[in-house]
N, C-alpha and C positions, 0 to 999 in steps of 0.2 A: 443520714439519720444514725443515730445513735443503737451500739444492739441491745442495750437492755432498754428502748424504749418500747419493745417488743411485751415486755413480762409487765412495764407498769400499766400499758393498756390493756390487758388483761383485767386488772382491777378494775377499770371502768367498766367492761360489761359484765362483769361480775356483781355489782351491783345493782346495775338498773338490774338483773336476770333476776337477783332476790326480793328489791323492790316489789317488780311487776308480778310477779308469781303469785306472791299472795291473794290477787283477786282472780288468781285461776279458774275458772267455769261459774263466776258471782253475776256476768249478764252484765257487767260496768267497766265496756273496755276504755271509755275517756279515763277512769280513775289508773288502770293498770297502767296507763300511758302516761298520765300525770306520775305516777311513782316512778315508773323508767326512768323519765326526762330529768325528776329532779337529785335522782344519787347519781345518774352519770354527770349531771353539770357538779354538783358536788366532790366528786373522786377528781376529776378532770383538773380542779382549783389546784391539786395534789402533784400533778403530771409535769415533769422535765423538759419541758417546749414550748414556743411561742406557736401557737397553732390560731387560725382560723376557718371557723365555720363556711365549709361553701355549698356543703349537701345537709341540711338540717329541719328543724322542725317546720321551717317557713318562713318568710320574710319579718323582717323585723318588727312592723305594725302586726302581726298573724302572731306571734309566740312570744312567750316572757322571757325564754331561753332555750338554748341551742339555736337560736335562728342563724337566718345565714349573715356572715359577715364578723359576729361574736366572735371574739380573742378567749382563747381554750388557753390553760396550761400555768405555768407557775411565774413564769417570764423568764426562765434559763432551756438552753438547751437551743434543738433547732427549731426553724421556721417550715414548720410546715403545714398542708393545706387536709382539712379532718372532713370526711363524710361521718352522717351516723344516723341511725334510723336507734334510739333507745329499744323501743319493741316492735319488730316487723312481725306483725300478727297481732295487731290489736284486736280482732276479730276472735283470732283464734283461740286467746287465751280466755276470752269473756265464754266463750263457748266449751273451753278444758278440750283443746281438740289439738293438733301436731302439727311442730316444726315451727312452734314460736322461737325468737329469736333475739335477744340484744346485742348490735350489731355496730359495729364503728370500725373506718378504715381508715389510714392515712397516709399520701404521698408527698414529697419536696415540693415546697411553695411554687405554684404555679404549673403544677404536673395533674391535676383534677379538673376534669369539664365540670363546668357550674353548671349541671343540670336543669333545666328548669321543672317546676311541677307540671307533666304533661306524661302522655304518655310515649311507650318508647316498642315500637317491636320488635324484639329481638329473636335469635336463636345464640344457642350455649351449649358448648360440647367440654369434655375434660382431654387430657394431653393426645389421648393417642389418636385422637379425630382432629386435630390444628390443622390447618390447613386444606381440610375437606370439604368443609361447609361451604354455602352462599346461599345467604341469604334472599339473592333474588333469584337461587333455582329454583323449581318444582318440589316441594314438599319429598315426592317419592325418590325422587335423586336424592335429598341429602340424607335422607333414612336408610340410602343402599350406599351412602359413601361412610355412614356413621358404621354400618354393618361389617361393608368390607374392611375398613380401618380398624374394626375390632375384632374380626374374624368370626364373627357370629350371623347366623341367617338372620334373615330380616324380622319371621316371630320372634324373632330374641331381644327383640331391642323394645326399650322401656321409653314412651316420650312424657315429659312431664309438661303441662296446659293449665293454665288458671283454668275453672270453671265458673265461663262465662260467657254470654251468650252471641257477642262477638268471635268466639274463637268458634263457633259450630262448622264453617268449611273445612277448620283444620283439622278438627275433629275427625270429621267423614274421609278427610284425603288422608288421614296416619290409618284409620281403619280399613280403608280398601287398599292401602301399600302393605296390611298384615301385619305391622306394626302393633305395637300394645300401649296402651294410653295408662296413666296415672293422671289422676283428676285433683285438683287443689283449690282449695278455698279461697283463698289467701298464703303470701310467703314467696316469691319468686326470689327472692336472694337465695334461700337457703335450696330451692328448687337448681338454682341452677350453679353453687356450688356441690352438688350433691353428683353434678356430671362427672365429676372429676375424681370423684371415689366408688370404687368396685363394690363396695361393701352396703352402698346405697341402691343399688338393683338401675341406676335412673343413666341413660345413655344420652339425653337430649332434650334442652328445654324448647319448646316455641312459644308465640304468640305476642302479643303485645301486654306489657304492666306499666307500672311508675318509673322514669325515667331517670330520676334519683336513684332506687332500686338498682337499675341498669348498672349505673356507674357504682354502686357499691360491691356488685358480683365482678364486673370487672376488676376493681381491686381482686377480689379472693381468688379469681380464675388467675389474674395475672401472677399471683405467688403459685399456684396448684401447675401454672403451665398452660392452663387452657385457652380457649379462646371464645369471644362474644363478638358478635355484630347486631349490629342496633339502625335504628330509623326514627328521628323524631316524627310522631304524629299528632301536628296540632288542632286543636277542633277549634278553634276558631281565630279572630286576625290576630286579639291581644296575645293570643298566643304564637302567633304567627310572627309579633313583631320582638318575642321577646328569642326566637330565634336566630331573628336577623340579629339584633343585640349582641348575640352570643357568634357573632362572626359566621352562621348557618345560614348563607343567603338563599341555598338549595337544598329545599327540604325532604326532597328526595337523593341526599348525599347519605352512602354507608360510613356508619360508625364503628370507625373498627378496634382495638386493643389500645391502641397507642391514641386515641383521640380522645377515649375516656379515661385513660389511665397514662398516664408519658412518663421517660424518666425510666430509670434501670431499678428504683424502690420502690417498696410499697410495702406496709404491711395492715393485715387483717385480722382482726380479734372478732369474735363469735361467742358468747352463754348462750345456754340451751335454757328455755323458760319453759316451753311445754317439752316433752318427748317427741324425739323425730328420728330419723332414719340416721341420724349423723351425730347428734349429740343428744344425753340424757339430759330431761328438764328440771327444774330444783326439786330438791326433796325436803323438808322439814320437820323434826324432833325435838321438842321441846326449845332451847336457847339454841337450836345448831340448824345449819342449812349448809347442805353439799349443792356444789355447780360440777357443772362438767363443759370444758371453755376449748376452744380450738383456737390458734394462731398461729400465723405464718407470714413469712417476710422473704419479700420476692428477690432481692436480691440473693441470699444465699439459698433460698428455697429449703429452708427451713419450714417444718409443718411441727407442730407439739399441740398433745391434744391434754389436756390440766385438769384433774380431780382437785378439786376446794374442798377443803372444810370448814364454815364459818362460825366462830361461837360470837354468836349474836349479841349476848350479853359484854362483851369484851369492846364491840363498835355498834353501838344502837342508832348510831346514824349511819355506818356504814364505812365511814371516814373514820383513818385516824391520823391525825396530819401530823403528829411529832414521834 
């Protein structure tokens, strides 16, 4: 991949973040999601690459755009394979609550698991915990290998958990290892890129979210260093059979870094739509709106974190194609 394809995808979630923001705490998350979807498919028409959809809004009959399969991009450049979640936190943003997100990753054609929509269990740690985890240990094991690895006692470590009513064992098993929990609504991409920065308090993510999800933090962890393992969990055959499909004949098989993410690139853009622990959410004043964007590309491990200023009146669609 190209290195300045790095700054132009930047602009793509730079706008769905502006888009969606506007119906911040209005109670109408389809509409902030409708606005996400339709400036990033619009910046995207803008974009240096022959890209295809394989982690997106939903199968082709399900979405008008981004689905999976859709050809992204200007038709120059390379061939490669685009996850994108527009607003991870549809939820949170209808509600004006934290760590909404517009989100899109992209590796070399054929280095992305086609995720299917299901859910995924994972755990998520950042660099200096690789190689500690498993997933199929004991909860209190990997909380004392995440500890030792970081050099902190075990009350010191932060585990982040959707709150949900599935995850209540884990719950009780991080609290009696003395452990500290952080509780989330909604958000596990940004949950568990957030392992990987000190500045976010968050040492480990668990539990089970969206599978898609999954492989988009894998992108991010794989540029930051980190590591994820995952588990497809399907709830029922159709789903069961769309694993087999996807060459997952054993669905008790661990997903590790390189099965959601292969290939020595990658890179991951992030806008901040609400406020969160890692990047600030838009802000608006009259004709103007600031982002604050994260991206990173795994090959050189490159990390830059991007102040916008947008004068709105200049692109009122957001786009400016010449």
């Amino acid at each position: 991949m190209e290195r300045g394809l790095s700054m132009e995808l930047v602009r793509v979630t730079e706008a769905a973040a502006l888009a969606s923001a506007r119906w911040m705490g209005r109670g109408q998350k389809d509409e902030a999601d409708n606005a996400a979807t339709e400036a990033m498919r619009d910046v995207f028409d803008t974009i240096p690459m022959k890209g295809t959809v394989v982690i997106g809004e939903g199968e082709m009959d399900e979405a008008p755009m981004l689905y999976i399969g859709e050809r992204l991009g200007n038709g120059f450049g390379p061939r490669v394979d685009v996850a994108v979640d527009p607003l991870e936190g549809t939820n949170i943003v209808a509600a004006g609550e934290w760590n909404a997100l517009a989100v899109l990753g992209v590796a070399d054609k054929g280095c992305l698991l086609h995720a299917p929509d299901m859910y995924m269990d994972k755990i998520a740690v950042g660099p200096e915990s690789v190689g500690k985890i498993d997933i199929d240990a004991p909860i209190r094991d990997n909380l004392h290998a995440v500890a030792q690895a970081k050099g902190k006692d075990i009350g010191d470590i932060v585990v982040t958990i959707l709150r949900r009513e599935r995850h209540q064992r884990i719950i009780d098993e991080v609290r009696a290892a003395g452990a500290r929990i952080k509780l989330l609504g909604d958000g596990d991409v940004a949950a568990a890129i957030n392992t990987a920065f000190e500045d976010t308090g968050v040492d480990i993510l668990l539990g089970s979210g969206g599978a898609p999800e999954g492989v988009l933090a894998a992108i991010g962890l794989k540029c930051l260093g980190g590591e994820i393992q995952g588990r497809l969990l399907p709830q029922n055959e159709e789903e069961l059979e769309r694993c087999k499909k996807m060459g997952i004949a054993d669905i008790r098989r661990v997903l590790h870094m390189n099965d959601l993410v292969s290939g020595d690139d990658a890179i991951f853009a992030a806008t901040g739509v609400t406020d969160g622990e890692l990047l600030k959410g838009v802000r608006y004043k009259g004709q103007t709106g600031t982002t604050q964007s994260l991206v990173m590309r795994a090959k050189s491990g490159t990390v830059r974190f991007i102040d916008g200023k947008h004068h709105l009146e200049k692109k009122p669609d957001l786009v400016i194609r010449t």
